[in-house]
N, C-alpha and C positions, 0 to 999 in steps of 0.2 A: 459547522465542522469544516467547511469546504474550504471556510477564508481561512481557517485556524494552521491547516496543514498544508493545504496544497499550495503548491508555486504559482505566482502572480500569473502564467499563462495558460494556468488549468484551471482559474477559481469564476471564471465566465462560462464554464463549460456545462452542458448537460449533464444530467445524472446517467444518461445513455452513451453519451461519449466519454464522460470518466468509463464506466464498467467496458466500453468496447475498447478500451485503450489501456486499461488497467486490470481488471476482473476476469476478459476473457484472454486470459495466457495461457500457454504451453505449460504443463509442469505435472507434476505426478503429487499425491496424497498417499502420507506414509500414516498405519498409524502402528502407533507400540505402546502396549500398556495402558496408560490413560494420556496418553498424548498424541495430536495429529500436527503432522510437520508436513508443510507445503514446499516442494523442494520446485525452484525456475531455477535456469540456465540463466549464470551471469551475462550470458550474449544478448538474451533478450534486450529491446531497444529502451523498457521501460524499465528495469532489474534496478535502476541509479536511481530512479526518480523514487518507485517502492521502499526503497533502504532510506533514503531522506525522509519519505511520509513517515515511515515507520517511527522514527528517530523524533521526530517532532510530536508526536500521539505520546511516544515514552519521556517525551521534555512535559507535556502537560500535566499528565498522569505524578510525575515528579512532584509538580508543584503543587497540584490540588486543583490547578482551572479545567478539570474535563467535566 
């Protein structure tokens, strides 16, 4: 999964440094109904990289290769 989505300078990285560089952010859990929505601050330094992974998981999912 790791080569599938993440960028060429996080795909050498531990499973310890993805989660402390991505996992452990700032941000609050909403939830309503039957839905939980994880609300970060676009400031955050990783918010760009997140919105890209995310973006690449919904391109796989797309095509059938997840």
């Amino acid at each position: 999964m790791k080569r599938l989505v993440l960028p060429q300078s996080w795909r050498r990285k531990r499973l310890k440094a993805i989660r402390f560089g991505l996992i452990n952010l700032a941000g609050q859990v909403q939830k309503r109904s039957c839905q939980l929505k994880t609300l970060i601050s676009p400031k955050q330094p990783t918010y760009a990289l997140l919105l890209q992974i995310r973006e690449r998981i919904l391109q796989l999912v797309r095509r059938g290769n997840y």
